[in-house]
TORBALO-21406 format. One line per 10 residues: number of its first residue (from 1); for each residue x, y negated, z negated of C-alpha. Coordinates in steps of 0.1 Angstrom, whole numbers. Each point is the difference from the previous one (the first is absolute). Example, Ala and Ser with C-alpha at 12.3 -4.5 7.8 and 13.67 -1.06 7.14 Angstrom:
2
1 = 123,45,-78 ~ 14,-34,7 $
//
This chain:
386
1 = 95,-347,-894 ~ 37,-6,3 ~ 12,-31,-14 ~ 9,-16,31 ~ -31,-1,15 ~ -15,-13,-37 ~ 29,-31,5 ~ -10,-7,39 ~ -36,3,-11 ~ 3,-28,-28 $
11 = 17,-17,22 ~ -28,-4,28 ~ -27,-5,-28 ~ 19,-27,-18 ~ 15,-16,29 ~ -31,-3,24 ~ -29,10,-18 ~ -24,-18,26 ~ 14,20,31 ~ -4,35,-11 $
21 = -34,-15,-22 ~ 4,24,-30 ~ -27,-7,-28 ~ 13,-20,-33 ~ -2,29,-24 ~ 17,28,25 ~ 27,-30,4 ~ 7,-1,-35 ~ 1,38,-7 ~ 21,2,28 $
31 = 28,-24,-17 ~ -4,14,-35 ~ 14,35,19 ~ 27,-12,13 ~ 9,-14,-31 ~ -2,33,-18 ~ 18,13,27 ~ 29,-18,-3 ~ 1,0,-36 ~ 4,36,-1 $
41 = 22,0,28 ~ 26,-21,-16 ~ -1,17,-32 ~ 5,38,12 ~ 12,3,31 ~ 29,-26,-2 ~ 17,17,-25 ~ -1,30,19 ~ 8,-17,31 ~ 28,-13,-15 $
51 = 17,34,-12 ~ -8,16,30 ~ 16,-32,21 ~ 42,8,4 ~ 25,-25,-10 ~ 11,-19,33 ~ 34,3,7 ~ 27,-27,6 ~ 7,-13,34 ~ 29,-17,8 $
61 = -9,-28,20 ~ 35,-10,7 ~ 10,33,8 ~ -26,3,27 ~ 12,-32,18 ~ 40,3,-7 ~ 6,35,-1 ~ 34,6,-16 ~ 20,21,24 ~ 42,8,-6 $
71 = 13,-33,18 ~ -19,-20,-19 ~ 9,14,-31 ~ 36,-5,13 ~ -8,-30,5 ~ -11,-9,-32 ~ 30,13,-14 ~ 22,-27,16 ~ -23,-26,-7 ~ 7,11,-37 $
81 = 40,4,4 ~ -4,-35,18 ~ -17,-16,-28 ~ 24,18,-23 ~ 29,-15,19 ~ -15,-37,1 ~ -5,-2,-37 ~ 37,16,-3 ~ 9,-28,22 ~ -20,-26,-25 $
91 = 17,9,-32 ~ 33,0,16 ~ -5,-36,12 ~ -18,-9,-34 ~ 30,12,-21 ~ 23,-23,26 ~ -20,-32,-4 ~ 0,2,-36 ~ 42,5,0 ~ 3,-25,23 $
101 = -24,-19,-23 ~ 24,8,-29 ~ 33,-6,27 ~ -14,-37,4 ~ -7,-8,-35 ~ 33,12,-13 ~ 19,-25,30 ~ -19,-28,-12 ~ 9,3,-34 ~ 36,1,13 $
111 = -3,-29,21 ~ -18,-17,-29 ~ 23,10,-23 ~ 30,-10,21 ~ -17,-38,8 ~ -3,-3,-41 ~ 38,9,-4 ~ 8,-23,33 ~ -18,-27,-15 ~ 12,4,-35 $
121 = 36,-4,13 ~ -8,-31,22 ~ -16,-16,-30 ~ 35,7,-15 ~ 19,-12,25 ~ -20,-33,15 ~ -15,-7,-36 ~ 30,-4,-21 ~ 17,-31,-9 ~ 28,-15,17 $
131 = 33,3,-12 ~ 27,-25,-2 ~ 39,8,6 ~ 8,14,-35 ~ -32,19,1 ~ -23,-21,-23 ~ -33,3,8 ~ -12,-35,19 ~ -30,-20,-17 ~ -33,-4,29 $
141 = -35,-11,1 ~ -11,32,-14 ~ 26,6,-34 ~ -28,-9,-26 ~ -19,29,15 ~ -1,35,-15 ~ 22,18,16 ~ -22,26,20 ~ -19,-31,11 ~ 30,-17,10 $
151 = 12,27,27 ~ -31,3,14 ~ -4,-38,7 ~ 33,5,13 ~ -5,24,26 ~ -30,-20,8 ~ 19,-31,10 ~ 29,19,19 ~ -29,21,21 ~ -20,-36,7 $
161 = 37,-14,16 ~ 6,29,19 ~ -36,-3,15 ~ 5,-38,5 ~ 32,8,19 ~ -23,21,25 ~ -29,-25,1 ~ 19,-37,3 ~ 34,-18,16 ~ 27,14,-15 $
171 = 10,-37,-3 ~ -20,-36,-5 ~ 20,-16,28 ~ 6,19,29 ~ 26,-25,22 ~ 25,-17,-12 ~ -7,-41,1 ~ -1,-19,32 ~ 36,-12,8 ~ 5,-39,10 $
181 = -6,-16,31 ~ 7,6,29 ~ 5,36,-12 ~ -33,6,-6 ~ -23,12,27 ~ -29,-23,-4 ~ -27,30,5 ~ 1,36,-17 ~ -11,34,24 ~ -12,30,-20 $
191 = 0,29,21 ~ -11,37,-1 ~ 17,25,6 ~ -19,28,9 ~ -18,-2,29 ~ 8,-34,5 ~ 36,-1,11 ~ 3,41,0 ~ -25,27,5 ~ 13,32,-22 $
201 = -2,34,17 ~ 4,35,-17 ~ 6,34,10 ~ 11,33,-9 ~ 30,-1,21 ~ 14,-35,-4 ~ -19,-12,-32 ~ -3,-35,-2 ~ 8,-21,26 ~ -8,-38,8 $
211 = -12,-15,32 ~ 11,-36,8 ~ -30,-21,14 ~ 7,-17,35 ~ 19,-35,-5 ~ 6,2,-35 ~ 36,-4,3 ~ -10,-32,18 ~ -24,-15,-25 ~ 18,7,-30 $
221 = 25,-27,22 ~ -23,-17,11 ~ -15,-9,-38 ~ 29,-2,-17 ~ 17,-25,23 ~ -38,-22,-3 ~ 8,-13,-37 ~ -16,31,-12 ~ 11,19,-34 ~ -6,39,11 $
231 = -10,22,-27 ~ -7,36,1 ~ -28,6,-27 ~ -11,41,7 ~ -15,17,-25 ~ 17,31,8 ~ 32,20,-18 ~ 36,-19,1 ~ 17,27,2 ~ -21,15,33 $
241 = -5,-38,11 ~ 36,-16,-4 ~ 20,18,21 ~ -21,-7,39 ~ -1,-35,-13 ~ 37,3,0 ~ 1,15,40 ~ -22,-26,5 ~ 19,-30,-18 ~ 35,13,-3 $
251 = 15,-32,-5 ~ -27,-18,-18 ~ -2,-26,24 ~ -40,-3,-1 ~ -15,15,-28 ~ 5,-18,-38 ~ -12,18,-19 ~ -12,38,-4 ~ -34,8,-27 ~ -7,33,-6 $
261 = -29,19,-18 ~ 11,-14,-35 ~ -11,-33,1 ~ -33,10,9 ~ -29,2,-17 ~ -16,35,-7 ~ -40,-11,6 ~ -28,29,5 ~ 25,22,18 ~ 10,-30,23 $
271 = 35,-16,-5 ~ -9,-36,3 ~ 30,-29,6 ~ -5,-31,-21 ~ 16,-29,19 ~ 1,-20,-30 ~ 30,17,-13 ~ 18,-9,33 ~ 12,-28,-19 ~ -9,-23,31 $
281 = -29,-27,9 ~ -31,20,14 ~ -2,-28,23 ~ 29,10,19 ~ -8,37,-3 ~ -13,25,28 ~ -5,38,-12 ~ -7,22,37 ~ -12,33,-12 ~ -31,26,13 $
291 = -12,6,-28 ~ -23,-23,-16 ~ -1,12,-35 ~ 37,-4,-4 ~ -5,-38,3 ~ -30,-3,-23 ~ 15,-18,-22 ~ 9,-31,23 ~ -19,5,30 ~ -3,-32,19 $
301 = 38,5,3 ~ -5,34,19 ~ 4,3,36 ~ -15,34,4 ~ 7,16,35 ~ -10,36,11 ~ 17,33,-13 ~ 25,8,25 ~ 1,40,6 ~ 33,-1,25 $
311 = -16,-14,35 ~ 28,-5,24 ~ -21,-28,15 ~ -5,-22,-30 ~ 7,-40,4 ~ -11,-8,-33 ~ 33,-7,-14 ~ 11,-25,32 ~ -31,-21,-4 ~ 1,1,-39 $
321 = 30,-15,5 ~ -10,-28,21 ~ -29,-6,-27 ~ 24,-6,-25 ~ 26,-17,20 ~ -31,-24,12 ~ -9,-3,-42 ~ 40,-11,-5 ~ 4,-28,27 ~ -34,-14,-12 $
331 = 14,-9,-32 ~ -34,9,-14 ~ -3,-6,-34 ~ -20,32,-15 ~ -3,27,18 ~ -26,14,-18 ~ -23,-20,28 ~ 13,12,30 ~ -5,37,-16 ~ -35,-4,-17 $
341 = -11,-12,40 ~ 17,30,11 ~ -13,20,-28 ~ -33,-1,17 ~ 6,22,29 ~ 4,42,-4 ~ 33,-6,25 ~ 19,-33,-6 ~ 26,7,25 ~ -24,6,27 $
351 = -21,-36,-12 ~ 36,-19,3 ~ 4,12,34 ~ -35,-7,7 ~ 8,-37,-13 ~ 34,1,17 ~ -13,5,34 ~ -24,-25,-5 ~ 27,-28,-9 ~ 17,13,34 $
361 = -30,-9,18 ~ -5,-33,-16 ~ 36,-9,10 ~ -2,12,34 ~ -29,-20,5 ~ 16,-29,-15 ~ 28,2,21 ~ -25,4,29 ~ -9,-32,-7 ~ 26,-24,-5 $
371 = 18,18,34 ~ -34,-15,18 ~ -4,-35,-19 ~ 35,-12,19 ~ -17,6,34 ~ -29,-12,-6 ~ 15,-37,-7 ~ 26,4,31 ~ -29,5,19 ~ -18,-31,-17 $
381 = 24,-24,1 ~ -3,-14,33 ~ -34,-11,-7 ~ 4,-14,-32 ~ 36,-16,5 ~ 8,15,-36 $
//
């Protein structure tokens, strides 16, 4: 019996012994035979199976499914020259990071070593003593100190002025004092300059040019002939400044006095005006700028209009002038009132006309009436014998 047919045998016996109904004992015999079986099996015939069996031989798998032909092996070859190149390419810019690396670090120690030698020779120069005519050194605050020490704090003091000269007035008082009645304009005008009175315009082919607003001729008259003192406080350049104030002024007839960026104060980026170096009574004073944060300092005496960008149909100036001319003839005693009530409104000049047109009305009315109140008792006095 072959051992196959021992295995399927066992098999049926062991697995379903009640369907085939083989006796206990036969069942038994049955297994121990196919446990011989396999025992001898395993022990002779494998080892002869296994030098009779031939080494399997390699497949390539990859081979099989990507078959190298000629192109692709050309193909392979460029990828190669490619990857060649790139790392080429790598090195190359590799090697010029680290000398511009080496380019960088060699023009900072010149700079740095140049800003040492610079500041060596300004602490020479600002730091040393000052000198009378025969050359003897001149005894200061800082003598007793060593003498290192004595430089430095020095240069520290001269670098603190300079900044102080950028930050605040170039001067404490900033006009002259009031001259005696009845020379003295009673009130003081602080202008603006810069879109206020002008509206600067530049361009490539004229460069800067200035753009008179509409009627400023007329209310720079109009003001100064109104016991106003006209002062042109801008917080722009003199020397870019002073000469359209002198096509505008030519023979100084209505502006007093001309203020410049220098006796402003340097604040946050902002160049604020402090009116109490006017040398005047704040009661009397009336600053018209656009910009608020130039008049932080005092601003219930700001009259703060809109930024003017060059309109041709602007009428701020004419009725800014009645305003003010209104302000003069009321003999009104501070003027910070009348602007803190006009302080309120985004446009000022547009609320004075709004109140102007209402005191029109009022009069015409008025008029109305006492034209009517004669006819009335014409008509009356018949019957009452009056």
């Amino acid at each position: 019996m072959s051992l196959r047919k021992v295995l399927f045998l066992t098999r049926a016996v062991c697995c379903n012994p009640v369907k085939l109904q083989v006796p206990k004992l036969l069942r038994q015999n049955i297994c121990l035979l196919s446990v011989n079986c396999a025992r001898t099996y395993s022990t002779e015939n494998i080892g002869d199976k296994n030098k009779n069996e031939k080494v399997p031989e390699k497949v390539d798998i990859l081979g099989r499914f990507f078959p190298q032909t000629p192109g692709n092996v050309q193909d392979a070859q460029e990828v190669k020259k490619e990857q060649e190149k790139f790392e080429q390419e790598q090195k190359e810019k590799n090697q010029e990071n680290e000398n511009s690396w080496r380019r960088m670090k060699i023009g900072f120690a010149v700079f740095g070593g140049a800003m040492t030698v610079m500041g060596g020779c300004m602490v020479i120069e600002m730091g040393a003593p000052r000198r009378s005519d025969d050359g003897t050194p001149l005894e200061d605050e800082f003598s007793h100190l060593p003498l290192p020490l004595q430089y430095l704090r020095r240069t520290w003091k001269e670098l603190t002025f300079y900044e102080k000269m950028i930050k605040e007035p170039s001067r404490e008082k900033l006009l002259p004092d009031t001259l005696p009645p009845p020379y003295q304009p009673t009130y003081t005008l602080v202008l603006e300059f810069t879109d206020v009175l002008v509206h600067p315009d530049w361009t490539y082919q004229t460069g800067w040019r200035f753009k008179k607003r509409p009627g400023v001729d007329q209310f720079l008259q109009t003001v100064a002939n109104s016991d106003y003192e006209v002062v042109i406080f801008t917080s722009e350049n003199a020397f870019m400044i002073y000469p359209v104030l002198e096509k505008l002024d030519p023979e100084n007839k209505f502006i007093s006095y001309k203020l410049f960026r220098d006796s402003t104060h340097f604040i946050d980026g902002v160049h604020v005006k402090n009116l109490e170096g006017l040398n005047r009574d704040l009661s009397k004073v009336i600053v018209v700028d656009w910009n608020k944060e130039a008049t932080k300092f005092q601003p219930e005496n700001a009259l703060t209009l809109k930024k003017w960008k060059g309109a041709d149909d602007d009428t701020a100036l004419l009725d800014l002038a009645n305003l003010l001319q209104t302000i003069a003839m009321s003999n009104v005693t501070d003027v910070r009132e009348v602007l803190r009530y006009y302080g309120q409104f985004d446009d000022p000049i547009a609320a004075f006309r709004e109140n102007q047109r209402r005191l029109m009305e009022q009069m015409a009315d008025r008029e109305k009436e006492t034209q009517e109140q004669p006819l009335a008792r014409s008509w009356l006095r018949p019957f009452t014998r009056r």
